[in-house]
C-alpha positions as CSV (number, residue, x, y, z in Angstrom):
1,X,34.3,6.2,-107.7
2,X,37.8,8.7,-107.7
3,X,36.8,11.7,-109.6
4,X,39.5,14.0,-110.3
5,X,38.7,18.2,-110.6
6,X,40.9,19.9,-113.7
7,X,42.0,23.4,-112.0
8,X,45.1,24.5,-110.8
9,X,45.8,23.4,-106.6
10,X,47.5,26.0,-104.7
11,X,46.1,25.7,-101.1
12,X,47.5,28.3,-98.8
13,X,49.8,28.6,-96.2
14,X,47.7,28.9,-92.7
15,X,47.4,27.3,-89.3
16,X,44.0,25.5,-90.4
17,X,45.7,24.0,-92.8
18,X,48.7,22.8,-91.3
19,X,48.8,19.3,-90.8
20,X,49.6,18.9,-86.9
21,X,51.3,15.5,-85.5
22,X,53.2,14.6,-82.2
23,X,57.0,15.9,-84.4
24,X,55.4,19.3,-85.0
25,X,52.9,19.8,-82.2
26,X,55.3,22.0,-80.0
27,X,56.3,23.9,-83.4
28,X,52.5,24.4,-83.8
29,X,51.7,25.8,-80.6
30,X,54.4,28.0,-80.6
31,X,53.9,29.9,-83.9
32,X,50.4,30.6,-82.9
33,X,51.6,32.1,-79.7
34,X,53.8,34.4,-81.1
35,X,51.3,35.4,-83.9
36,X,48.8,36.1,-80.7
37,X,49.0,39.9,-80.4
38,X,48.5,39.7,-76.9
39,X,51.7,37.1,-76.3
40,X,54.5,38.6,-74.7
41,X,56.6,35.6,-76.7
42,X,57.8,37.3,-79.9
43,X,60.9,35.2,-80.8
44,X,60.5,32.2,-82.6
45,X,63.4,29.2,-84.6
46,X,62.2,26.5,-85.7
47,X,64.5,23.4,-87.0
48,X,64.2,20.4,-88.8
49,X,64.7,18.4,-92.1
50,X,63.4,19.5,-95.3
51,X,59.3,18.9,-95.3
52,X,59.0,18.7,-92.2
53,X,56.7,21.8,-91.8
54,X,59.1,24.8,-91.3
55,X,58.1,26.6,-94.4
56,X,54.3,26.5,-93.9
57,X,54.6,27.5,-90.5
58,X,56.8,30.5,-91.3
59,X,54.6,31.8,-94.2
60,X,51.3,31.3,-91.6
61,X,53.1,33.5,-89.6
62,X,54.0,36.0,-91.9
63,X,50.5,36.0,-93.5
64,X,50.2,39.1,-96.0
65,X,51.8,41.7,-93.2
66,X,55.7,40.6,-93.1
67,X,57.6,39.6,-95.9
68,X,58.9,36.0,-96.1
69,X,62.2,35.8,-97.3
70,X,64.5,32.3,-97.5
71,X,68.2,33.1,-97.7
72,X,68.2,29.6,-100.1
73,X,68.3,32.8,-102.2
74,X,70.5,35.3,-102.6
75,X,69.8,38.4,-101.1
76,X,72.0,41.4,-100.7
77,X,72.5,42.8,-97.0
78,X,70.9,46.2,-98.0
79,X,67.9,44.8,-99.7
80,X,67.2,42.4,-97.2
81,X,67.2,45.7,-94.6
82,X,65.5,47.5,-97.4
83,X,62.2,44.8,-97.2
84,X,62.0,44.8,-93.7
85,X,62.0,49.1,-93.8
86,X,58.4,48.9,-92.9
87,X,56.9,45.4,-91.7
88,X,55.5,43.8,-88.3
89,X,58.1,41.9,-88.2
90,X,60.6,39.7,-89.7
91,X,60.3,36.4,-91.0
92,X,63.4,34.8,-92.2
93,X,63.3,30.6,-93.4
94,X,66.9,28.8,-94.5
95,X,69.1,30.1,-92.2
96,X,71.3,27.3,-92.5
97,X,71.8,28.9,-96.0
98,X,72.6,32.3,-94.6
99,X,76.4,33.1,-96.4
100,X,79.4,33.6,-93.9
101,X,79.5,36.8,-94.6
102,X,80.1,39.8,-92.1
103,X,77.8,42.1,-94.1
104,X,75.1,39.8,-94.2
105,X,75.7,38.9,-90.4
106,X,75.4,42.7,-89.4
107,X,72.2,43.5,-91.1
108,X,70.3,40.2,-89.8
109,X,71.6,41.5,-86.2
110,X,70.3,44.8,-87.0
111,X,67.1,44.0,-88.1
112,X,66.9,41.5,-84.8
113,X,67.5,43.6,-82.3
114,X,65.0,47.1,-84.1
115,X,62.1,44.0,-84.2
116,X,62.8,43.0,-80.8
117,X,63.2,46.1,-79.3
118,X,60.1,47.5,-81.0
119,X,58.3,44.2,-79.7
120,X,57.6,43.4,-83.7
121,X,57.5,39.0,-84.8
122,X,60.9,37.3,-84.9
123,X,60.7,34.0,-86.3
124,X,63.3,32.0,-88.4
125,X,64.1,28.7,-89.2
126,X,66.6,26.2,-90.6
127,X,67.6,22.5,-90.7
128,X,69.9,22.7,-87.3
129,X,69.8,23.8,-83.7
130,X,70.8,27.5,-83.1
131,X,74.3,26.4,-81.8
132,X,74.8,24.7,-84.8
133,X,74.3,28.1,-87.3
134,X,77.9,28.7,-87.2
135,X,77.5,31.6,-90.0
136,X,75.9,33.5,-87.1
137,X,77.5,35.5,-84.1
138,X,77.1,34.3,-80.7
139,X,74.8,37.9,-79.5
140,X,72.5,36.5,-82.2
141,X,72.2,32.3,-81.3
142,X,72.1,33.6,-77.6
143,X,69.2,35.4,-78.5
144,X,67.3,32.8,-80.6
145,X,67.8,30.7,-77.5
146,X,66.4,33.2,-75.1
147,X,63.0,33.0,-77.2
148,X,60.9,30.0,-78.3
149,X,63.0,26.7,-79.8
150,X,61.5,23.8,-81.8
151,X,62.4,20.7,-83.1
152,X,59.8,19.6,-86.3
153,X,60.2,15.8,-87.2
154,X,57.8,14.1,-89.1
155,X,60.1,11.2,-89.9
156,X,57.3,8.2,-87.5
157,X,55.1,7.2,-90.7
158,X,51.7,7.8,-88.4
159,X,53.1,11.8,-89.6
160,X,54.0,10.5,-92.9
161,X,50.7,9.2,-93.4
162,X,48.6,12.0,-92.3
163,X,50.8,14.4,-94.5
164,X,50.3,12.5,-97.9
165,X,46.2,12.1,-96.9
166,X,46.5,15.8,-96.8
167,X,48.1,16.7,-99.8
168,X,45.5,14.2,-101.6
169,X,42.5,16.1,-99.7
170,X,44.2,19.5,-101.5
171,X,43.5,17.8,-104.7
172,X,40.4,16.8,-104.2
173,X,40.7,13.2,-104.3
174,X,40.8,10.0,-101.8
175,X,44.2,7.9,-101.7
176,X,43.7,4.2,-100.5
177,X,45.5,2.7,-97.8
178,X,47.3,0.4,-99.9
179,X,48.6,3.3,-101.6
180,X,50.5,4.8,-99.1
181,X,51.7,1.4,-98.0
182,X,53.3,0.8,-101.6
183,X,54.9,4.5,-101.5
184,X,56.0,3.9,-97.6
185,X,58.1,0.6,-98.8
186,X,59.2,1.8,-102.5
187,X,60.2,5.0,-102.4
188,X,62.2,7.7,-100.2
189,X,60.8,8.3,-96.8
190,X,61.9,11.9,-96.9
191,X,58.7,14.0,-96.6
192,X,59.4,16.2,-99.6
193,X,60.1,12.9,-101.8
194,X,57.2,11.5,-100.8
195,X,54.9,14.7,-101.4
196,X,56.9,14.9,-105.1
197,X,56.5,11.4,-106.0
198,X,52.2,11.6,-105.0
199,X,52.1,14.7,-107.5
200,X,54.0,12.9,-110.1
201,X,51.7,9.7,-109.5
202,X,48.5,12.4,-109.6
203,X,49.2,14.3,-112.9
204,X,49.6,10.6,-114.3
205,X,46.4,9.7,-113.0
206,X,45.0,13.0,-114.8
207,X,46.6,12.4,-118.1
208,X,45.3,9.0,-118.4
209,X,42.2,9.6,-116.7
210,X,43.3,6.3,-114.2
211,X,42.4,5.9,-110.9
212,X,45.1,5.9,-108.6
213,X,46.0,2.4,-107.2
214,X,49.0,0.3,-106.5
215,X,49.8,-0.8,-110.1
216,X,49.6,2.2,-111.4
217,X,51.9,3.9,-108.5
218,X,54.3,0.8,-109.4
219,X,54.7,2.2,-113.2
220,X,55.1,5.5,-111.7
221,X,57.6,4.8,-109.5
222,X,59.3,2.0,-112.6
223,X,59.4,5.0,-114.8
224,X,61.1,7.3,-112.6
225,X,63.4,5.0,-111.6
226,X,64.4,4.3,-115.5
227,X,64.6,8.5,-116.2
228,X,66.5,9.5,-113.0
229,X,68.3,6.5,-111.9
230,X,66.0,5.9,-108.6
231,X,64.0,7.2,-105.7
């Protein structure tokens, strides 16, 4: 029988927890190394599509000593040299996002070169290769390449799979094979979609105190489809 638990779900972001797969595996290793204070390694970009693993790994890293900052939002040059005054390190997710802006590129190359000369934790990420962050200078993708690169994909559904299992286990509940099978074939294969539709299809499951099964991820899926104009 699927019993479902009534409190709020807000598992943290560690390297237990991380759910580890043959697209993420080199991603893996490396963040523990550099977060190993006895690892020379202390450079770290990772890249990949959304939900792919970037974010978790990033905020494992920076755990409750560095400040995690995404520049999805804005932040000023000043204040983003202001947060980093006193941490470990720096820790800095989106950099795809970073504006073209010469202010904004001198204070992430400050703040670069004080962490790596003082031997403090650089890692960042985005969703392309360093040569592809054309909003950064060339001193600064050199760099990046000198340290540790990653590629996270967890696009093979064997990853897909193992991601959605896990996001059930956070909420305390078993999802059927079947299950995944149905969201696999009807609805977006992006790893964020998939992760948004299973919450949507859980808090259903809540209100209506249903168990979750095929027909009722079909009326989940029908009724999203009908109020946002498909998955």
């Amino acid at each position: 029988m699927q019993q479902f638990f009534d409190f709020p779900v807000s598992p943290g972001f560690s390297f237990d927890n991380f759910i580890c797969c043959d697209g993420n595996k080199a991603a893996f290793d490396f963040a523990r190394k550099i977060s190993d204070p006895s690892d020379p390694e202390t450079v770290l970009y990772l890249y990949g599509p959304p939900g792919s693993g970037k974010t978790h790994l990033l905020r494992a890293i920076s755990g409750i000593t560095i400040p995690y900052i995404s520049l999805r939002n804005p932040v000023r040059p000043e204040l983003l040299i202001s947060l980093y005054a006193d941490a470990a390190g720096m820790v800095l997710d989106d950099l795809n996002d970073m504006p073209d802006d010469a202010d904004m590129r001198g204070a992430v190359w400050q703040l670069f070169n004080d962490f790596h000369h003082s031997g403090g934790i650089i890692a960042m990420a985005g969703s392309v290769a360093p040569r592809d962050l054309v909003m950064l200078d060339d001193h600064l993708i050199s760099r990046l390449l000198w340290g540790l690169v990653a590629r996270m994909d967890t696009s093979d559904d064997a990853s897909r799979r193992m991601i959605i299992k896990k996001v059930a286990d956070d909420h305390q509940i078993r999802i059927a094979d079947d299950v995944i099978d149905y969201m696999l074939a009807n609805t977006s294969r992006e790893t964020g979609a998939l992760i948004l539709f299973f919450h949507r299809l859980f808090r259903c499951a809540m209100e209506e105190k249903r168990r979750i099964t095929i027909p009722l991820a079909r009326e989940v899926r029908e009724q999203y489809l009908s109020e946002e104009g498909g998955i």
